[in-house]
C-alpha positions in Angstrom: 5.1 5.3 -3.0 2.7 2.2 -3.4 -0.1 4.3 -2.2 0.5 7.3 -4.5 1.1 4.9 -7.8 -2.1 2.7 -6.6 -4.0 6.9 -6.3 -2.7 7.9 -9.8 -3.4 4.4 -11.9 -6.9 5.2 -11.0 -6.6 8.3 -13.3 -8.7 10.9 -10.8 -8.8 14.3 -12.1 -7.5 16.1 -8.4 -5.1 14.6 -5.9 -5.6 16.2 -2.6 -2.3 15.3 -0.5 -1.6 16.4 3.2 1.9 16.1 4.1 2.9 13.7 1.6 6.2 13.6 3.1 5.8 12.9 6.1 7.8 11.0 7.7 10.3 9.8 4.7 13.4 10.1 3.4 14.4 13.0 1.0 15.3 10.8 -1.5 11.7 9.1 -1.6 10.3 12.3 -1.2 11.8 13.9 -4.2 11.1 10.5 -6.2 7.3 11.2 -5.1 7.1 14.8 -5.6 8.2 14.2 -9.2 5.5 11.5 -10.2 2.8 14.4 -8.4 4.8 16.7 -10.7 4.4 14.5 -14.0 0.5 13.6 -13.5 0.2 17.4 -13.2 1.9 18.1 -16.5 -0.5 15.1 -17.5 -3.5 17.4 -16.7 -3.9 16.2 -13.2 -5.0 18.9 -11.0 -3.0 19.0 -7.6 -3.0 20.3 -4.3 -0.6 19.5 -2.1 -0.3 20.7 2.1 3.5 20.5 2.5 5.3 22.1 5.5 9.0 22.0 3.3 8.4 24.4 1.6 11.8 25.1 -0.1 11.7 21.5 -1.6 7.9 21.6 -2.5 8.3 24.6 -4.4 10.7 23.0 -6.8 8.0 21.3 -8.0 4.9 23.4 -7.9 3.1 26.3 -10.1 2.0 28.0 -7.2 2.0 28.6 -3.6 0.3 29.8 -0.6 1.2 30.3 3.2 -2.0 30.4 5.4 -1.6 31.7 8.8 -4.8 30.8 11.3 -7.0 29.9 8.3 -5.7 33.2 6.3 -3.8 32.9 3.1 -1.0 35.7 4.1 1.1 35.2 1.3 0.9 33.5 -2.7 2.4 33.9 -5.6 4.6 31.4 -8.4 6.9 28.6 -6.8 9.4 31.4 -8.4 8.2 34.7 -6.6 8.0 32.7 -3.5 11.2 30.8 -3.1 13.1 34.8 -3.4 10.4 35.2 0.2 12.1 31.9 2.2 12.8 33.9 4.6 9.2 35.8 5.3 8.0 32.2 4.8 10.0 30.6 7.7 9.6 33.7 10.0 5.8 33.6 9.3 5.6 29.9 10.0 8.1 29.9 13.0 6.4 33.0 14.5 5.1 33.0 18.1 1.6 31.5 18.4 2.6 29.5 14.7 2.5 25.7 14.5 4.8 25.2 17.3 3.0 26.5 20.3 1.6 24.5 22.8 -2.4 25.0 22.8 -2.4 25.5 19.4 -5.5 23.2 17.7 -4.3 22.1 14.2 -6.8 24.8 12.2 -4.3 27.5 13.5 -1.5 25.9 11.6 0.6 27.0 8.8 1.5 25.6 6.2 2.6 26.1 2.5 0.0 24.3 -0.5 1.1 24.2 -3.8 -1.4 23.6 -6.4 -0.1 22.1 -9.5 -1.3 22.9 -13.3 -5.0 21.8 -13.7 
């Protein structure tokens, strides 16, 4: 949390995150997501590499799902949390982020960009 508030006193005009959550509980991670959400409202532009995407989407305008370097699906947090389940199955697919072998440009995940 020190690091974001230390990012977003500096009042930059994009925050590019990569797995903010990484490695945190939910409850700091929800505290977190909503300071991203309130410098976006702010006019902060945002994009954020997240792989939960159920709890990410809650707080973002948009998302996208890229699949080896592809974006294979996008649309509102809204139009995409009613596709959870193409989501999951496109991320857990054989050959996804999973797989042995598998070099980290292959990966999916879901990035929400935020109101700029």
């Amino acid at each position: 949390m020190l690091t974001l508030a230390r990012v977003l006193s500096r009042r930059p005009k994009l925050l590019l995150a990569d797995e903010l959550s990484l490695g945190l509980a939910p409850l700091v991670v929800d505290r977190l997501l909503q300071a991203v959400r309130q410098a976006a409202d702010s006019g902060l532009g945002v994009l954020l590499v997240e792989q939960h995407v159920r709890k990410v989407l809650r707080f973002a305008d948009r998302g996208y799902v890229i699949r080896r370097g592809r974006i294979v699906l996008q649309g509102t947090s809204a139009e995409l949390s009613g596709q959870l389940a193409e989501i999951e199955s496109t991320y857990l697919a054989p050959g996804g982020p999973g797989e042995p072998g598998e070099d980290i440009d292959e990966q999916v995940g879901a990035a929400s960009a935020a109101r700029t």
